[in-house]
C-alpha positions as CSV (number, residue, x, y, z in Angstrom):
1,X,0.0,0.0,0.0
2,X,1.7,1.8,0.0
3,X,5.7,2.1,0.2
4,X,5.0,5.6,1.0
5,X,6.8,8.7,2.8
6,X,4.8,8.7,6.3
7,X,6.7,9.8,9.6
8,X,5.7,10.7,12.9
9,X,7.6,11.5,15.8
10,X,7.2,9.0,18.8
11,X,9.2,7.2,21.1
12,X,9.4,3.7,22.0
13,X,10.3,1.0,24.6
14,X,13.3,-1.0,25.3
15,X,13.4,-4.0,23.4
16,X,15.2,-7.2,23.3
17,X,15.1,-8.0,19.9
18,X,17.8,-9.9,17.1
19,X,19.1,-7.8,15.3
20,X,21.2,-7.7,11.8
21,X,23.3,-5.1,10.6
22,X,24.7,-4.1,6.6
23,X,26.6,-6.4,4.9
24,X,28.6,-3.9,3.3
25,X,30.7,-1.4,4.6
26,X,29.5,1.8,2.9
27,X,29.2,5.4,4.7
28,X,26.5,5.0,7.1
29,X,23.1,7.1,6.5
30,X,23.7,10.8,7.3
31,X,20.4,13.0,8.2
32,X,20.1,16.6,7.9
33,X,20.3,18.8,11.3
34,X,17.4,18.5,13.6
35,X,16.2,15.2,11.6
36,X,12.8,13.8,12.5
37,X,13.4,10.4,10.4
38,X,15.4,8.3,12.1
39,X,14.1,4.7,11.3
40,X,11.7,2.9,9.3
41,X,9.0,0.2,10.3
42,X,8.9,-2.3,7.5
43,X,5.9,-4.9,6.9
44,X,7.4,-8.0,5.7
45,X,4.0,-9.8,3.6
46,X,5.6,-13.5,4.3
47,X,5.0,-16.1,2.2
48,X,1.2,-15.8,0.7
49,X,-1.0,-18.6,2.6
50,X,1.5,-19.4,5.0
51,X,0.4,-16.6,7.6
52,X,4.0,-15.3,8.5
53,X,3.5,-11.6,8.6
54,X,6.0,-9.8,10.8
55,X,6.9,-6.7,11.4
56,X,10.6,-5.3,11.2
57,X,12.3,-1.8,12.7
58,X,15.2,-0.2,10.7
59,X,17.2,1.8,13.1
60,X,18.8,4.4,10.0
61,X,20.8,6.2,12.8
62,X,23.3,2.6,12.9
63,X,21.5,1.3,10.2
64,X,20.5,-1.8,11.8
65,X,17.4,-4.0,11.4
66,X,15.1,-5.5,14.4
67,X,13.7,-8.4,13.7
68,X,10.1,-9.5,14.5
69,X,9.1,-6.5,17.0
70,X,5.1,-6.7,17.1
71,X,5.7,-10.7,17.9
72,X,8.0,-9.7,20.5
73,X,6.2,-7.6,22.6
74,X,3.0,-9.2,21.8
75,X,3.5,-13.0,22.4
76,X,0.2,-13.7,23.5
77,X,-2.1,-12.0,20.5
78,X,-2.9,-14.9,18.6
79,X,-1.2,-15.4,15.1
80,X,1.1,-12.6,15.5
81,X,0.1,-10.1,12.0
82,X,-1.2,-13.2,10.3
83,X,-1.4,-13.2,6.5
84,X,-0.5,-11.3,3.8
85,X,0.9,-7.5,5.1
86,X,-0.9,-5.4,2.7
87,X,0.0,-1.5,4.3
88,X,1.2,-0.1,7.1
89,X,0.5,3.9,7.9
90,X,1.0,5.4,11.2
91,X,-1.3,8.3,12.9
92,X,-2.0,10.0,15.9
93,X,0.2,8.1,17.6
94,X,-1.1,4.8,16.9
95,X,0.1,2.3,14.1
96,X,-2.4,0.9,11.6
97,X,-1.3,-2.6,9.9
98,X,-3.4,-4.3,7.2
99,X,-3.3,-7.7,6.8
100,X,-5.5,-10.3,4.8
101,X,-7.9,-10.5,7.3
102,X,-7.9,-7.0,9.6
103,X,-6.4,-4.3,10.7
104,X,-4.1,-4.2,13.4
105,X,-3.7,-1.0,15.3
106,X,-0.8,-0.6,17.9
107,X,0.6,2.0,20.3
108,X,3.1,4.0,19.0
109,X,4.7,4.7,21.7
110,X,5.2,0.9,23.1
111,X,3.9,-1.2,19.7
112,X,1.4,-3.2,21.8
113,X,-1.4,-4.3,20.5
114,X,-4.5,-2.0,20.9
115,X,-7.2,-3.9,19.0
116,X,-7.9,-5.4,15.8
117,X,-10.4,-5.0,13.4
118,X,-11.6,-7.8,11.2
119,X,-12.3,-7.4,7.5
120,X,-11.7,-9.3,4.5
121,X,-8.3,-7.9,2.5
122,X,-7.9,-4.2,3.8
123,X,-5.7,-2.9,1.2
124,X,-4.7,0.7,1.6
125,X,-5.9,3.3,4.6
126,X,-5.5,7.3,4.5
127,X,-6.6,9.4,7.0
128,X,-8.7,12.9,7.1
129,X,-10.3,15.2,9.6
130,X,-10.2,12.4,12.2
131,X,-11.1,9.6,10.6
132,X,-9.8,6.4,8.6
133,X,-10.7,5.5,5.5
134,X,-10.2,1.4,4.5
135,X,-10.1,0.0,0.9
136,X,-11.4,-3.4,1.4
137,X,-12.4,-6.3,-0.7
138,X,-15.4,-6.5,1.1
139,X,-17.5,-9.7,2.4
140,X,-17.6,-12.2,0.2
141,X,-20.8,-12.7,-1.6
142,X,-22.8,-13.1,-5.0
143,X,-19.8,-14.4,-6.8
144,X,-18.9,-13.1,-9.5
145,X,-20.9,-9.6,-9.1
146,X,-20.1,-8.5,-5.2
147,X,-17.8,-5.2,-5.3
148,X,-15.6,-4.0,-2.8
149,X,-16.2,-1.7,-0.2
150,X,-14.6,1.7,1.3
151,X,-15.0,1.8,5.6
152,X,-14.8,4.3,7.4
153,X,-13.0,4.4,11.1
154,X,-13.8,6.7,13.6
155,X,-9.7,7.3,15.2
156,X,-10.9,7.9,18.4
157,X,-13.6,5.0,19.3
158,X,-11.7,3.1,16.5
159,X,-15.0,1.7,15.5
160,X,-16.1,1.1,11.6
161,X,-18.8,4.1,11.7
162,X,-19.5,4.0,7.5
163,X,-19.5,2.1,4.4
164,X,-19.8,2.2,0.7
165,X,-20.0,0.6,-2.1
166,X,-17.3,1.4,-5.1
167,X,-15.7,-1.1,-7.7
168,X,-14.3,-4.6,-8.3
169,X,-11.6,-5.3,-5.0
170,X,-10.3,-1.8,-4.4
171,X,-6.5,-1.2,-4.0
172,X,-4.9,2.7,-3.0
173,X,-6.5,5.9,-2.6
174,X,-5.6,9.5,-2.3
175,X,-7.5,12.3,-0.9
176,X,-8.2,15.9,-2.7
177,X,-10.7,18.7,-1.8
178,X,-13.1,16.6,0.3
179,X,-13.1,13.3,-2.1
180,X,-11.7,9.8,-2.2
181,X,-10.2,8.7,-5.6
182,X,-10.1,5.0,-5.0
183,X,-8.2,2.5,-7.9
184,X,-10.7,-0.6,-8.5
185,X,-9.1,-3.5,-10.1
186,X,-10.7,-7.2,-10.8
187,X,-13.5,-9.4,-10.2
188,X,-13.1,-11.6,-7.9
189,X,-14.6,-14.5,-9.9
190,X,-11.0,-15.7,-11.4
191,X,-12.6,-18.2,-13.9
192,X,-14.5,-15.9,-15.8
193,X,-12.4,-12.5,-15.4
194,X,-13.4,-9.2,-15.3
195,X,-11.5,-6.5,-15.2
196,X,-12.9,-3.1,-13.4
197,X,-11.8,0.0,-15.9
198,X,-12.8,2.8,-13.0
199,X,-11.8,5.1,-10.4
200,X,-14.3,5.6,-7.8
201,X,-14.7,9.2,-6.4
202,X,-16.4,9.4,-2.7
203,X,-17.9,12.7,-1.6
204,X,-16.2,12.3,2.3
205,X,-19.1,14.8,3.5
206,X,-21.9,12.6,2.5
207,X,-19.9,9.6,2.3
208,X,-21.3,8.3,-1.0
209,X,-20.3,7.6,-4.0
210,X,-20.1,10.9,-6.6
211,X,-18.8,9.4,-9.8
212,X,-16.8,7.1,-11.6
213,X,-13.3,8.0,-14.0
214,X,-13.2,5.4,-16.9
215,X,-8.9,4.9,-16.7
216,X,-7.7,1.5,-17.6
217,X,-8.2,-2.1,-16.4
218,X,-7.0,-3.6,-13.2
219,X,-5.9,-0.9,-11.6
220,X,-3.3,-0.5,-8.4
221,X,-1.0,2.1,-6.9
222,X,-2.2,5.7,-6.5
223,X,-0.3,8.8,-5.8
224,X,-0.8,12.3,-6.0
225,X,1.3,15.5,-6.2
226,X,1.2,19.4,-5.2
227,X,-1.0,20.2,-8.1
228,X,-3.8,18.0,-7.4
229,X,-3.1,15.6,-10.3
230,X,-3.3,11.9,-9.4
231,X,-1.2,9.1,-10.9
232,X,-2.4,5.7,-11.0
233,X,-1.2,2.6,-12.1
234,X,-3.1,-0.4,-13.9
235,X,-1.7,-3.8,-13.9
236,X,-2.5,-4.9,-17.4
237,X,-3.7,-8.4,-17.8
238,X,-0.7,-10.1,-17.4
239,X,-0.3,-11.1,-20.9
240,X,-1.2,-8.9,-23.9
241,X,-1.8,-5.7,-22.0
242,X,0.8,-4.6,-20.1
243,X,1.0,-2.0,-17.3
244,X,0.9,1.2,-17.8
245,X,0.7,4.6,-15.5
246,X,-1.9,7.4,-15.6
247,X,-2.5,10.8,-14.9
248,X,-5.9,12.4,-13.5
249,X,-6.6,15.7,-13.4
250,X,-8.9,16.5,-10.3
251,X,-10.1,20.1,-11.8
252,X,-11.4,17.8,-14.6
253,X,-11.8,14.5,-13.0
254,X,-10.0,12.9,-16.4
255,X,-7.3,11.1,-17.6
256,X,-5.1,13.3,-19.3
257,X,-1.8,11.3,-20.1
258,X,-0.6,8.3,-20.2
259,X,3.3,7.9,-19.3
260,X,4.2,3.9,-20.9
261,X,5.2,2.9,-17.1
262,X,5.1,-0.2,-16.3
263,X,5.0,-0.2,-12.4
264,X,4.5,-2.9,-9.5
265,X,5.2,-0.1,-7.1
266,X,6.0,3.7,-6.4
267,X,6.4,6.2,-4.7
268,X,6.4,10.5,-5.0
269,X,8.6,12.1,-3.2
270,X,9.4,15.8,-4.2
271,X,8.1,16.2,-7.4
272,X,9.8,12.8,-9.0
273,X,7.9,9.4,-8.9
274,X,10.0,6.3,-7.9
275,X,9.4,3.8,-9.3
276,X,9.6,-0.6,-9.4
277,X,8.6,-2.7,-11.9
278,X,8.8,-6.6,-12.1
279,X,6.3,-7.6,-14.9
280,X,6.1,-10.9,-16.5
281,X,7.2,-11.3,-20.2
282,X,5.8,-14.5,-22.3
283,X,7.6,-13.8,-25.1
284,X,11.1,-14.8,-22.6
285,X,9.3,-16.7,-20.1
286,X,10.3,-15.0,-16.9
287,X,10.8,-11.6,-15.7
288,X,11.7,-8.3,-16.8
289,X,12.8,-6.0,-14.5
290,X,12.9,-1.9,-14.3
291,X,13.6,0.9,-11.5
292,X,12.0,4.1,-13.8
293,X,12.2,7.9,-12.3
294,X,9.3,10.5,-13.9
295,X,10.4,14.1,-13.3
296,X,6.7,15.4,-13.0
297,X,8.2,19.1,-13.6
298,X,10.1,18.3,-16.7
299,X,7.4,15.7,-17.3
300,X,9.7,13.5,-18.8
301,X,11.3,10.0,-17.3
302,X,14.7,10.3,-16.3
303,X,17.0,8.8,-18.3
304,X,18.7,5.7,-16.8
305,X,16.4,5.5,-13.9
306,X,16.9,6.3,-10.2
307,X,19.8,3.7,-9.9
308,X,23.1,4.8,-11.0
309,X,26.1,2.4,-10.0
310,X,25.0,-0.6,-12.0
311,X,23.5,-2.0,-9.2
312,X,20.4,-3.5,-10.1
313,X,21.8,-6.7,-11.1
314,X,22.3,-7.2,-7.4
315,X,18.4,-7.2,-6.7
316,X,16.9,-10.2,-7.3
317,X,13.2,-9.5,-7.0
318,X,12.1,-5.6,-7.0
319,X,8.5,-5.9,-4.6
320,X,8.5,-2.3,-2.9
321,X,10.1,1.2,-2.4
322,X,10.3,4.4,-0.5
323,X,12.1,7.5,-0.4
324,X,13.4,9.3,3.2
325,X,11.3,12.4,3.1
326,X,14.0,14.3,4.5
327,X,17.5,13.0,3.0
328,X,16.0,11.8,-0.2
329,X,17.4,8.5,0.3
330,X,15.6,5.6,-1.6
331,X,15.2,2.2,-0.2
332,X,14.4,-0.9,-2.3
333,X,13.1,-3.9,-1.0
334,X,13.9,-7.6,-2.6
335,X,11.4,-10.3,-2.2
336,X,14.5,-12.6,-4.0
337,X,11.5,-15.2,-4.7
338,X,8.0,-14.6,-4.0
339,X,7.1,-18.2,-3.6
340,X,10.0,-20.1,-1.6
341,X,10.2,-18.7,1.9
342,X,13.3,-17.0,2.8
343,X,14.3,-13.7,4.3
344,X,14.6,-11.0,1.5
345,X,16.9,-8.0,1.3
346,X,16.6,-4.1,1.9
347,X,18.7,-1.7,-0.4
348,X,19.7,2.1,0.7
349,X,20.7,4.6,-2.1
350,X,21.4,7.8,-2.2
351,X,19.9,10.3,-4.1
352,X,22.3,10.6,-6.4
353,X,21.4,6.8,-7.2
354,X,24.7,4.9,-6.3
355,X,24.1,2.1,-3.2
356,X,25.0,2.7,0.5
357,X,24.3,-0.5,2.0
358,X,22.4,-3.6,2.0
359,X,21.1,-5.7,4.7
360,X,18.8,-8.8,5.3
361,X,15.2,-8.8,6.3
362,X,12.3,-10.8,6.4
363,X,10.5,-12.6,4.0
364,X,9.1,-10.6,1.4
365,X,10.1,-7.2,3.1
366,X,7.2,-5.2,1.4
367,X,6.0,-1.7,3.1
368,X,7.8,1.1,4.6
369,X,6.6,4.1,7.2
370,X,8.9,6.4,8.4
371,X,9.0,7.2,11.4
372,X,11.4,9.3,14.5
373,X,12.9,6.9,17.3
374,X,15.6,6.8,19.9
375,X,17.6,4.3,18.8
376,X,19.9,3.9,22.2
377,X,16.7,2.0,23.7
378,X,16.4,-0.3,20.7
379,X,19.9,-2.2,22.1
């Protein structure tokens, strides 16, 4: 859901926890003066089925990884994060994780578990004027015609208060002028597939749904920049249409370029759109693999992409990345192989695309919030 820029300041308790350091020795992270990013949470997905979901800390101050945090303070929930980590976003002081089957909301300040809130595949959450808003695949029913659902979560009672109807199971969303744009993909009956071509658009006041924008079939990740326009992703079909990124304008409520991206993830940080792309290719029977940068000023994509040093042969599987809001450093994250469990890999570059270090994670090492911590209580 976003491997997205998020931070918020908080502090956290001592911890006894295994951790693993870089395996190279490049110049450690450096931070501007009077940083508020010091670490990263990262929500490893696990192997699909096997319901190994864990949660890791990145302490970027020694650049350091923590393994397993949210199983090791909370031994006795049941299942640990479960399946399938979809999105992690943090907020008021609380953490919000989506899995395959809720949403698990921790203290900030201590990572215990607060409560949990069960729904079928929660796929992205943003927050406005004190709420939460959950994409969801909704409850399973009236195959092949049932259609995913938006909630919404009151932040303080954190209570589902809301719901609506929008389009075939509903990834990311963004939020302008009082609306939801939600990204709809597929229907949910595999054997006779259809794909959903729409963007849902939510009125947030009366919390219905105002419109749809006709984009492209199965579509994904959403972001949006300073002017309001929205870029979202489609998927393709996996064979004879590939994936491709759009733009929306929100004055017009249209697509109004298309930018031949293919993308399995991104993220916007400061006017440039980062992009990973892992796409499968019939024609050579495996996949091909691309790490694109769109300069939304120049509107133009970088030439090269945001790796410099030649280092891409190094990554194995491209699933996710995210980019420091305040150093502009860009972290990768390699699955290696989405279906045999094993711990994956996170990369660190520097803005000027050339790698600072690598370490090991968890398996399938996915999504990324930023966050501010005191490291010195993490040992």
């Amino acid at each position: 859901m976003n491997l997205k820029s998020k931070f918020y300041a908080f502090s956290m308790i001592a911890l006894s926890l295994i951790a693993a350091s870089c395996e190279n020795e490049e110049p450690s992270t450096t931070f501007p003066e009077n940083s508020t990013v010091a670490g990263m949470f990262v929500l490893n997905e696990g192997t699909f089925g096997a319901g190994n979901s864990t949660l890791s800390f990145v302490d970027l101050k020694n650049d350091t990884l923590y393994k397993d945090i949210f199983g090791k303070v909370n031994p006795d929930v049941s299942g640990n994060l479960g399946d399938a980590g979809n999105c992690i976003a943090i907020n008021n002081g609380k953490v919000y994780i989506l899995t395959s089957n809720f949403v698990e909301i921790i203290d900030a300040a201590t990572c215990k578990h607060i409560k949990r809130l069960e729904m079928n595949s929660p796929r992205d959450i943003k927050f406005y004027k004190g709420n939460a808003y959950v994409s969801s695949y909704g409850v399973m029913k009236d195959i092949p015609n049932y259609k995913g659902v938006v909630y919404e979560i009151n932040t303080d009672l954190l209570e589902v208060t809301k719901e609506v109807t929008v389009g075939y199971q509903p990834e990311e969303m963004v939020i302008k002028d009082n609306k939801l744009y939600v990204a709809n993909s597929i229907s949910p009956d595999y054997n006779n597939t259809e794909y959903d071509k729409n963007v849902s658009v939510i009125n947030l006041d009366s919390f219905t749904l105002e419109k749809n924008i006709e984009v492209a079939i199965n579509m994904h990740r959403m972001e949006i920049d300073s002017k309001g326009n929205i870029y979202v992703s489609s998927r393709g079909n996996y064979f004879d249409i590939p994936s491709n990124l759009y733009v929306i304008d929100t004055n017009k409520d249209a697509v109004v370029d298309t930018l031949d991206i293919t993308v399995s993830d991104m993220c916007l940080s400061n006017d440039k759109i980062y992009v990973t792309s892992a796409q499968w290719s019939s024609a050579i029977g495996g996949y091909e693999y691309s790490y694109s940068l769109y300069d939304i000023n120049k509107g133009n994509v970088v030439p090269g992409g945001f790796i410099t040093d030649g280092s891409t042969n190094d990554i194995k599987f491209p699933y996710g990345v995210a980019v420091n809001p305040e150093n502009n450093d860009i972290y990768v994250t390699d699955a290696i192989d989405t279906y045999i469990p094993q711990n994956g890999k996170i990369y660190c570059f520097g803005a000027d695309g050339k790698k600072k270090w690598t370490m090991e994670g968890e398996i399938i090492p996915a999504h990324i919030a930023f966050t501010n911590i005191n490291a010195d209580i993490l040992k």
